[in-house]
Each structure stands twice: as structure tokens, then as C-alpha cells.
N, C-alpha and C positions, 0 to 999 in steps of 0.2 A: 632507889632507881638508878640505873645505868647510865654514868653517864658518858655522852657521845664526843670522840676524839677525835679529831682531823688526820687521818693514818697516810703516808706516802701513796698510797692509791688514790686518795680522793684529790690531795695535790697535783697527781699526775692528771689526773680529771679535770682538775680546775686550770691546770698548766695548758691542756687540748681545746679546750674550751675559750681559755683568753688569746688562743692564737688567732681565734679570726677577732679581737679585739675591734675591727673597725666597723663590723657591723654590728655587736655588740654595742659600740656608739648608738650609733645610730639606728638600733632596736628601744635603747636608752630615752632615745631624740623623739620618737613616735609614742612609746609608752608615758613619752612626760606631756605629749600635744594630747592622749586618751585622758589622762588625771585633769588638763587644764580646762577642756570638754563637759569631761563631766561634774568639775568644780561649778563651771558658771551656771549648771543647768539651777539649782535650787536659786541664786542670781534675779535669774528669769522669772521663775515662779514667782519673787514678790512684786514685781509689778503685772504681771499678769492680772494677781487677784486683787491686787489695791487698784491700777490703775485700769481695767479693763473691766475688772466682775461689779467695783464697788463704783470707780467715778465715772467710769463710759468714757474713758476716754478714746476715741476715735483714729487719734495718728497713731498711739501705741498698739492698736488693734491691726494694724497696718504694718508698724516696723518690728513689734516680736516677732511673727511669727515669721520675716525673712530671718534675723537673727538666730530662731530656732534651727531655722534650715543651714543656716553655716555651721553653728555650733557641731549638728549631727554630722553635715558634710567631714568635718573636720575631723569626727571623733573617729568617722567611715575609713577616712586616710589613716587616722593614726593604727588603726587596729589591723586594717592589711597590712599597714610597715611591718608594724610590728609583729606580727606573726610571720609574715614572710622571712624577715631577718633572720628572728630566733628560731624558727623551721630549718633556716638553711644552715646556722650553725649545730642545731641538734643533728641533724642528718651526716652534714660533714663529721664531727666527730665520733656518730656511730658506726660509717665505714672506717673511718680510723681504726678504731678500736676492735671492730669486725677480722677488718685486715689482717691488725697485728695477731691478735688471737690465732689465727686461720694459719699466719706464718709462724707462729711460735710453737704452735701444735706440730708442725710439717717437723722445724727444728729437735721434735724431742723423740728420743732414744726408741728402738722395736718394746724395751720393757716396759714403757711408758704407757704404748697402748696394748701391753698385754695386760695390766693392772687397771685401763680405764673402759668403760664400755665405750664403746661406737656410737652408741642413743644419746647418752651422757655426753661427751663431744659435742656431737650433734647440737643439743638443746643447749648448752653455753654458747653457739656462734648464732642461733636463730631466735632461742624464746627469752635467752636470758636478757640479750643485747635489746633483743624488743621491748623488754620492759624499761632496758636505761633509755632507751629511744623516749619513751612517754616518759620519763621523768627529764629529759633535754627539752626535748617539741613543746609539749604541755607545761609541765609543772614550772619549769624555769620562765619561759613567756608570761605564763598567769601569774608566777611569782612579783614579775615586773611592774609589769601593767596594775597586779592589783596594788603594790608597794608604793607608787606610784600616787596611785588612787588615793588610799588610802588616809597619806601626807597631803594630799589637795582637799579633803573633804575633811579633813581633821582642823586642819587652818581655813577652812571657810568658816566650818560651826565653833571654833572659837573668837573669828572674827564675828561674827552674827552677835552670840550670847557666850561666854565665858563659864558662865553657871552655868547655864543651863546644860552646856557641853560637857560641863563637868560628871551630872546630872548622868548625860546620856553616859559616861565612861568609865561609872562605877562597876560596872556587870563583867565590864575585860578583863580583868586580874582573876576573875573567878573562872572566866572561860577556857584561860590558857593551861589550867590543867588535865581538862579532857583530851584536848588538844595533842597533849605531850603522853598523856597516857595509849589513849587509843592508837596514837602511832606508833608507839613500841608495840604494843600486840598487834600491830598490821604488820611490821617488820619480820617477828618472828612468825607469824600464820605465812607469810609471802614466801620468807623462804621454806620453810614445809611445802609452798605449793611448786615452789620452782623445782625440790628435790623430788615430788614424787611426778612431776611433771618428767624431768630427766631420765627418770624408771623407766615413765610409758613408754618415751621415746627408744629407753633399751630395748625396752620387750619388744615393740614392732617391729624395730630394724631385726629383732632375732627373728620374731614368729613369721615374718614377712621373708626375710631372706633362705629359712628354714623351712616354708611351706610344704617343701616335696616332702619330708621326713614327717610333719604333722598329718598329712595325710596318707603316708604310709602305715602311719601306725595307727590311725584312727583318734587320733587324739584331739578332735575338732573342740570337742565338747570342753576338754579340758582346759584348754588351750582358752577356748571363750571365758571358762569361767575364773581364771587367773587374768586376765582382762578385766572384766565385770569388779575383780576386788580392787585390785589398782584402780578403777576409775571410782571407786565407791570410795576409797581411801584421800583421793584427790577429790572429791566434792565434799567429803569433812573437813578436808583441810580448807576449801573455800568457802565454806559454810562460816566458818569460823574467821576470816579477812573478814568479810561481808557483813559478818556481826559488828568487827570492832569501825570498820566503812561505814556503816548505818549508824549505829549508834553516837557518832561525833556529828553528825550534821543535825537530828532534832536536838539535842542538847543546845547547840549553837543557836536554833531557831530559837527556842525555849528562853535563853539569857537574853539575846536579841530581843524579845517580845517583852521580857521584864525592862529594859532600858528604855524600849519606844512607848511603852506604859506610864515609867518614870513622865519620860518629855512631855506626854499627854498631859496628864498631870496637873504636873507644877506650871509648863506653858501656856497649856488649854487656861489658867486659874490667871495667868498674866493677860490673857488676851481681854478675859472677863474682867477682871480691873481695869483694863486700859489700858496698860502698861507695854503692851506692845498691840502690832495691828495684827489682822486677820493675817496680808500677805504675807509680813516678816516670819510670823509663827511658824506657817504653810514651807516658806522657803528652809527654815530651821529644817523641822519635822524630813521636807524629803532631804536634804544631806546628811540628815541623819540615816533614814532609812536608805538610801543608797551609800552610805560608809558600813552599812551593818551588812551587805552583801560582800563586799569585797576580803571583809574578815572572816564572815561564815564559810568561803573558800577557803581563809586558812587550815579549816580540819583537811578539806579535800585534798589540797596541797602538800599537807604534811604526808598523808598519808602514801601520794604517787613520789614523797621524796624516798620514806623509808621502805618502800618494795622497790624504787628504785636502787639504796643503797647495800638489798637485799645484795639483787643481782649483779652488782658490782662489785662485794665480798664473793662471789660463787666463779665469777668472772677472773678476777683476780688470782683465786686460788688456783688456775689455771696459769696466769701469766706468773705468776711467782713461783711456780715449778721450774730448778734450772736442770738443764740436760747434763749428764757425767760424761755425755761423750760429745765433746769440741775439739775446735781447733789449738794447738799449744800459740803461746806468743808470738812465735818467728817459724810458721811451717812451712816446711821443704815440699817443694812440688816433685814431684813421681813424672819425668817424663815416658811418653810412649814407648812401647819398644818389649823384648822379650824379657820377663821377669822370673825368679828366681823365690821361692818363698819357704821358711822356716820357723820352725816353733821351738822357741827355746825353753824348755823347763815351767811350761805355761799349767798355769790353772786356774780354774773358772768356777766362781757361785754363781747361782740366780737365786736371788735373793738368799736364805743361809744353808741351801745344799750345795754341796760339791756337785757337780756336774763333771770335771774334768781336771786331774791330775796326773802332773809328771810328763805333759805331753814332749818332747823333743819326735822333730821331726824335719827331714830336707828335701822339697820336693822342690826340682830341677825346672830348670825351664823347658818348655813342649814336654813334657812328662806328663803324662795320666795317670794318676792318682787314685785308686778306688778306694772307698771307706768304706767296711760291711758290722754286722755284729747283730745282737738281739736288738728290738726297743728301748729305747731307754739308754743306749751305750753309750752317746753323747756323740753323737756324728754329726748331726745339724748344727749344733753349741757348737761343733769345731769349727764348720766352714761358715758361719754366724761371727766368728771372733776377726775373720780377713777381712771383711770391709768396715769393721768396726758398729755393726750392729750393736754389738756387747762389746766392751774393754775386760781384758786378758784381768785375773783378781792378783795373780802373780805371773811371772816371768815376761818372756815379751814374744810379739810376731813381728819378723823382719821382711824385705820387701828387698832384694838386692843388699842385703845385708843392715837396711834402716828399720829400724827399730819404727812400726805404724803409726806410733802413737806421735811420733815426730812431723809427718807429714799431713797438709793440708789433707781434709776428708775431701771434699770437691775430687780432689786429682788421684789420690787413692781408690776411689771407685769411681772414675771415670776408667781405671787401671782392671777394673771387672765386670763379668757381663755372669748372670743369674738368672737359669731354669728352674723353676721350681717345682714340685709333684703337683699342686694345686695350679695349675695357669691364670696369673693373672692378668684381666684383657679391661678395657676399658670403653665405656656408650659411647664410642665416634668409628669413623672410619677405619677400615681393615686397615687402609695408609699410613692413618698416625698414630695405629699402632704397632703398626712396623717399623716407625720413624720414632718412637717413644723418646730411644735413648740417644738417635743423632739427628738433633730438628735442622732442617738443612739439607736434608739428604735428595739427590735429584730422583725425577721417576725411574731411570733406568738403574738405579742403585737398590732400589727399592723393589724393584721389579726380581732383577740381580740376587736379594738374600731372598726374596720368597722362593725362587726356582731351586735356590740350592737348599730352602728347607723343606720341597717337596710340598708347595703348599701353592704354585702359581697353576694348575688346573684345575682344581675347588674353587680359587679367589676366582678363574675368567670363566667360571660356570655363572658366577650370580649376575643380576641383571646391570647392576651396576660394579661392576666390578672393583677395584681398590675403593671405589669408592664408598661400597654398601658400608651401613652403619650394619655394629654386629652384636647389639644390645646389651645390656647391664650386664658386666664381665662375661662377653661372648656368648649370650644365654641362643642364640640365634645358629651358635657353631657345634660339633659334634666335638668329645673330649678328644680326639686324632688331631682335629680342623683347630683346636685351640693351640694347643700345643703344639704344633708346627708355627702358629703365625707367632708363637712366644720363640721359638729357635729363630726365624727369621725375623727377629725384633732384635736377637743377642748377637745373630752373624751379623747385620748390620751395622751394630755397636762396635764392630771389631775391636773386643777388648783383650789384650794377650793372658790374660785371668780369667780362666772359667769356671764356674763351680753348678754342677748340676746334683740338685737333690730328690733326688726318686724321678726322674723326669718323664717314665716310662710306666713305674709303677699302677695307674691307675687307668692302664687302657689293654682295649681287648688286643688278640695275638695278631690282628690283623694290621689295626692303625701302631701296633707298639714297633713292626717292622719296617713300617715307612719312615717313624720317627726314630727310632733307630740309626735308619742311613742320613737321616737327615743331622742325626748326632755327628754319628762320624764326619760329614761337610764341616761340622762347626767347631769339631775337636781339634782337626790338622794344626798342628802346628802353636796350638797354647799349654798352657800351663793350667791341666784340666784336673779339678776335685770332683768323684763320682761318688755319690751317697747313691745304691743297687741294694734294695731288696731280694731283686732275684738277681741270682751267682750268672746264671747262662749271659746276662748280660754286661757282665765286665773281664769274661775270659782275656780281654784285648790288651786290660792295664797294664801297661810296665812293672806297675807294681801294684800290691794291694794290702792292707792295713787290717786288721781285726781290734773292734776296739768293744771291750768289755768293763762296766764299773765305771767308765772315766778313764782307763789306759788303754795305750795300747799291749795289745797280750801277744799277736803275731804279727810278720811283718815277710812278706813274698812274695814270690808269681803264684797264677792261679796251679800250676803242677807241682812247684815246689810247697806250698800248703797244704795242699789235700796227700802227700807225703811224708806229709811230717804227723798227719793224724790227730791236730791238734781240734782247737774251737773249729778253724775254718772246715774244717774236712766233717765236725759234727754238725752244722748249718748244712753244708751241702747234701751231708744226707737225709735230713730233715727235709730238704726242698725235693732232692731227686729219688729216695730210694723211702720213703714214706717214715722217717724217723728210724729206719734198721741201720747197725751198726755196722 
């Protein structure tokens, strides 16, 4: 059998966990007043049946049963302390550990979630955490209270009878191996069900965010029935907890029953001698079978600690992922102002292809920049490597002649503002997301970059104007209506670094001419990289690039390339003259 090591993570856990130390105390302080509770209750019992059932005595009929009512009163207190406490330290340390996750995720690299799914994510911050949640709240309080207990009911029934206790505690050593086994197989069934739990969670976020495309193509059907098997897959896998769950608590009742058998027994055989009374037997008997309860939860226990300990290995493997792309020891901050940027002898893997070699490259401040080439050229991966999404695999990108890798990331891309072909909008207000990237911005600033992005007589058509909500990534706005409030989100940022990747590409001739002029407002005067599918619309560039394989193969104005008859002039006529030569 496996055995279990105390890894830097569970430290870390136990480290979060002893910070609120003082209620901790005094969770400590309430679960020992629960133990001392239900120590005296077997106490009671023997004069109950000696001096009430057998001698009639009349004032003891009178003063138990207030006694009983403290007793309970007391045990009423201790078990709201203590659940309160230990709730509030379960809860605090599970936003903790929520938090950090959520900011550690935000910190890691574009490749990071190109290689993790979104569902997956997802169900580490919501189903995983919930599970350590019930192994904080629950298990750890039970843990107490019954540990507790346990120790009070263990030294009653040894102060009562010695033997006989003995008696009752032979059955233990035999039980603790069920114990230990079943919750290895709940640990490993738990995580199978955490992993295929993560799946479902992929596939919804896809089949759900994907809908339009499932029912364009008819694929409802199929779509259900890859559903149906994951959920079939994760009810084996629970099938299979639930067995090794089930199976430790009769086992437990079972050895339990042989012990209280034992006490019967051999005690019932003392009473019959004489050797002890009716009450003392009675009093024995229940602290034993009320010690037999608090141990029959240790299966339960164990079991919420090791699908606890699941999710905190899954959890983990998240937090122990470090990012390649940070800040150096001592980074230089990028002040504001007009920039300069170059590519010195750069190239670039994702993961072991080449994406990009030999780049040298010097694009000028207020210089417009156009990137063109087939698919796959490596034009994205270029302006992907400026604000440090990816680090360069060789050479470097300089920023005013500093090498990027030298400067603070915060200030480096506060130094850039970013169109993208897909527009990404967010479930709040037109406002803030306008304001995305400069929080602070007054109304008439705001107002200011929607007019220059052609986008302030749509926004004062709705009923609430800047204020409408504009739904899960603008699902409320038209692809024109999106993308404009994404240009007037980057003029606002007033970043002397532009980089716009297809930003046009994916709207009709109509809205592609508003956002167009609304390009040009937001081009004046920066330091603009244009990734153009279609040529008609970078006729403007100062310059423009042809990049094939990962190089660049031309380098021109739009007349001096189609001149030279090279790639660029074979694109153009692909787009203009239907592939003729």
C-alpha cells in the first residue's frame, strides 16, 4: 500500500489554515465543552436506573432531569461554536485559495490556455475548490469534535470498568484496516470523477458557446450523444466512490456490533453475579455505544479527507505551473511617449515548430507597418511576440532600442493597444467597455473615443445608452457595432503601439467602411502593425512586409511590390484578377 507523505502543498494548506489560529482555539474550546457533554451523559444514566427506576428516589427524580437539560443546553453551545468557528475558517481559506488560483491563472502565459481547456479551468476554481471546501467545513470540524469525543468516552469507560473496556476495544485494530483501504479507493475513484467532471465542463463551455455551428450543421443528435457518454462515464466513475463510501460504514457497524456483543456478554454475566449494578452496567453499555458512533464516522471522515486530498493534487497542479514569461529582477519601466520598435535576428517555436526565423526588422515611430502573406506565414506569432504574449526562442525585440525582455510587462503593454479580427467585448456596460483599458476615464472621454470610432450613434440609439449591458461578448451587437466599440476601447487607451490583426476581415463591405475610417482616427500618429487579409486595405502603409515560412521574403510600398512581381503581386492577383497571372 501507498504510503501518504506530507508534500509542500498540504503544508501550504495547513500553513492557510493555522492563520486564523485563534479561532481554531477556540473551535478547540467548544469541541472539548461537546466531549465533556457527552462524557457525563452515560454519568447520568447510572443513577437514573439505580436511583430512580430501582429505589424511587424522589429528589433525584427531580434534580436529573434539570441536569440533563444543562448537560444538553451545554452540548447545544458547544456544537454551534464549533461549527461556526470551523465553517468560518473552512470558508476563509477556500476564498483564499479560490483567489489565488483565479490570480495565478490570469498571471499565466496566451500558451498556457492554448494547451488547457476553458471547462477544465473552470471546474479547478468551482468543483474542485468545493470539494476541499467540504473537506475544511465538514471533515475537519467532525474531525474535532469527534477526536474529542472520542478521548472523553474512552476515559470514562476506562474509569467505569478497565476490563471490560478492554473488552469493548479489541474489535479496533481490526477495523482500522478497512478504514485505510477504502479510502485509497475513494481517493483514486474521486479523482476519475473530478477528471471526467472537468471534460463535462469542457464540452459545455464548447457545445454551449458553439451552438450556432451545432445547429447549422444539424448535429444536435450527435452532439447529445457524446454528452450521454461522458455522463455515463462519470456515473461509473461514481458508482464506483459510492461503492468503496458504502462499503466502510457496514463493515464498521458489523465490528461495532461484535464489540457491543462482547460488553453484553461478559457485563450482562457481572450484573447476574452481582458484581456490578443494573445502573453502572446501563451507564458502561451507553458510552460505549456512543464512543462506537464517533469512530464509525472515522470511515466517513477519511473518506471526505482523501477526495479532499484528490482535489487539492488537481488544484495544485494548477498552482505549481510557473509562467516563462515575467518580470526580470530589476525591470525598467517604458515611459509614455512615441516608440520605436525592432526585431533583431528573432525566432520563434510554439512548442518544437519553427514558427519564425531570421526576423530583423525596424519599424519607425508613427510608421504603419502592414504584414501580409498566406496562412500560416507567421504574422500573428510576429505581433504576438511585442507585448510579450510569447518570448522571442532566439534573438530579441527592442522598444526604443531596450531589449522587452528587460522591462516591467505592466508598462510594456500599457505601451500597446490591440484590435483583434475576433472582438473581444465583455457582459457589462457599452461604458466599461470602453473604459476597459483606462479605468478612470471621465464621460466626456469616453464619449470622445466612441465618436471618433464611429460608434456614438448606435450606442445613443439604445434605450439606455452607454449604459446598456451588451451581453456575453457583445452577443446583443452586430459584428460592425462590435468592433467599433473594440477601436473605441484602444483610442481611448491612447497607446503609442498599435497592432491590429485582421480587424476588418470578418465584416460585410458596408460596416468594413465605417471601421475602416474609424481605423484611420485611431492609426494618426502611432506606431501601427496591420496584419490585412485583403490588399485594397493596406494600399496606405508606409510600408508593407510579405512574410512566407516564417521570413520575410519582400519588403515595400504597395506599387513598388506589385513591380517587382514577386509573392506580393502573386496574392494580389489571387484576390483581384481570380488567380490569373
Amino acid at each position: 500500500m501507498k504510503k501518504f507523505r506530507l508534500h509542500d502543498k498540504h503544508r501550504q494548506l495547513i500553513g492557510m489554515i493555522l492563520d486564523n489560529r485563534y479561532r481554531l482555539v477556540a473551535a478547540s474550546a467548544f469541541s472539548l465543552l461537546i466531549a465533556g457533554t457527552q462524557s457525563a451523559i452515560p454519568f447520568l444514566l447510572k443513577p437514573v436506573v439505580d436511583d430512580i427506576f430501582i429505589n424511587k428516589d424522589v429528589t433525584k427524580l427531580v434534580l436529573l432531569p434539570i441536569a440533563v437539560l444543562v448537560v444538553f443546553l451545554l452540548k447545544g453551545i458547544g456544537m454551534y461554536g464549533s461549527e461556526f468557528m470551523m465553517n468560518y475558517v473552512g470558508e476563509n481559506v477556500i476564498k483564499r485559495l479560490r483567489d489565488r488560483l483565479y490570480d495565478h491563472i490570469q498571471d499565466m502565459p496566451l500558451a498556457f490556455f492554448h494547451k488547457e481547456k476553458t471547462g477544465v479551468l473552470m471546474s479547478r476554481i468551482t468543483n474542485d475548490v468545493n470539494i476541499v471546501k467540504a473537506l475544511m467545513s465538514t471533515a475537519i470540524t467532525s474531525s474535532m469534535r469527534d477526536f474529542f469525543s472520542i478521548i472523553g468516552l474512552t476515559c470514562a469507560t476506562f474509569y467505569m470498568d478497565w476490563k471490560l473496556a478492554l473488552l469493548a476495544f479489541v474489535v479496533l485494530p481490526v477495523a482500522f484496516y478497512p478504514v485505510v483501504e477504502f479510502g485509497r479507493r475513494v481517493r483514486r475513484a474521486s479523482t476519475g470523477c473530478q477528471e471526467a467532471m472537468a471534460e463535462m465542463n469542457a464540452f459545455l463551455h464548447e457545445t454551449f458557446s458553439g451552438n450556432k455551428i451545432v445547429k447549422a450543421f444539424s448535429r444536435e443528435t450527435y452532439e447529445k450523444r457524446r454528452f450521454f457518454d461522458k455522463t455515463q462515464n462519470l456515473f461509473r466513475l461514481e458508482m464506483k466512490a459510492v461503492i468503496a463510501r458504502s462499503l466502510s460504514s457496514p463493515i464498521m457497524e458489523v465490528l461495532g456490533g461484535v464489540g457491543i456483543a462482547l460488553v453484553l456478554w461478559y457485563g450482562g454475566s457481572r450484573v447476574i453475579n452481582g458484581t456490578h449494578t443494573a445502573g453502572s452496567f446501563s451507564a458502561f453499555l451507553a458510552a460505549v455505544m456512543l464512543l462506537y458512533d464517533p469512530v464509525k464516522k472515522l470511515s466517513h471522515l477519511n473518506n471526505s479527507i482523501q477526495q479532499g486530498f484528490a482535489a487539492v493534487d488537481r488544484i495544485y497542479d494548477i498552482l505549481e505551473t510557473r509562467s516563462d514569461i515575467a518580470d526580470p529582477n530589476q525591470p525598467v519601466h517604458i515611459d509614455p511617449g512615441p516608440h520605436r520598435v525592432a526585431f533583431r535576428h528573432v525566432a520563434f517555436k510554439y512548442e518544437k515548430e519553427l514558427v519564425l526565423d531570421g526576423i530583423n526588422l525596424n519599424v519607425n515611430s508613427g510608421e504603419i507597418l502592414a504584414l501580409v502573406g498566406m496562412s500560416g506565414g507567421g504574422k500573428t506569432s510576429l505581433v504576438n511576440l511585442i507585448p510579450r504574449f510569447y518570448d522571442v526562442t532566439d534573438g530579441a525585440i527592442e522598444v526604443d532600442g531596450m531589449d522587452i525582455r528587460k522591462a516591467s510587462i505592466t508598462s510594456l503593454r500599457s505601451q500597446i493597444a490591440i484590435v483583434t479580427q475576433e472582438p473581444i467585448l465583455f457582459n457589462d456596460t457599452v461604458r466599461a467597455n470602453i473604459a476597459y483599458g483606462r479605468q478612470g476615464a471621465t464621460d466626456a472621454e469616453i464619449e470622445a473615443a466612441a465618436k471618433a470610432a464611429y460608434a456614438l450613434d448606435f450606442i445613443n440609439s439604445f434605450p439606455r445608452g452607454f449604459d446598456t449591458r451588451i451581453g456575453e461578448l457583445g452577443a446583443r451587437l452586430s459584428g460592425g457595432e462590435k468592433q467599433r466599440i473594440c477601436i473605441a476601447r484602444a483610442l481611448l487607451k491612447d497607446a503609442p503601439i498599435l497592432i491590429l490583426d485582421e480587424a476588418t476581415s470578418s465584416l460585410d463591405t458596408e460596416a468594413e467602411q465605417l471601421v475602416q475610417q474609424a481605423l484611420e482616427n485611431l492609426m494618426k500618429g502611432r506606431t501601427t502593425f496591420v496584419i490585412a487579409h485583403r490588399l485594397s486595405t493596406i494600399a496606405y502603409a508606409d510600408r508593407i512586409i510579405v512574410l512566407s515560412g516564417g521570413r520575410i521574403v519582400e519588403e515595400g510600398k504597395h506599387d513598388e511590390l506589385l513591380a517587382r512581381r514577386g509573392e506580393y503581386f502573386k496574392l494580389h492577383n489571387l484576390q483581384f484578377n481570380n488567380g490569373a497571372p
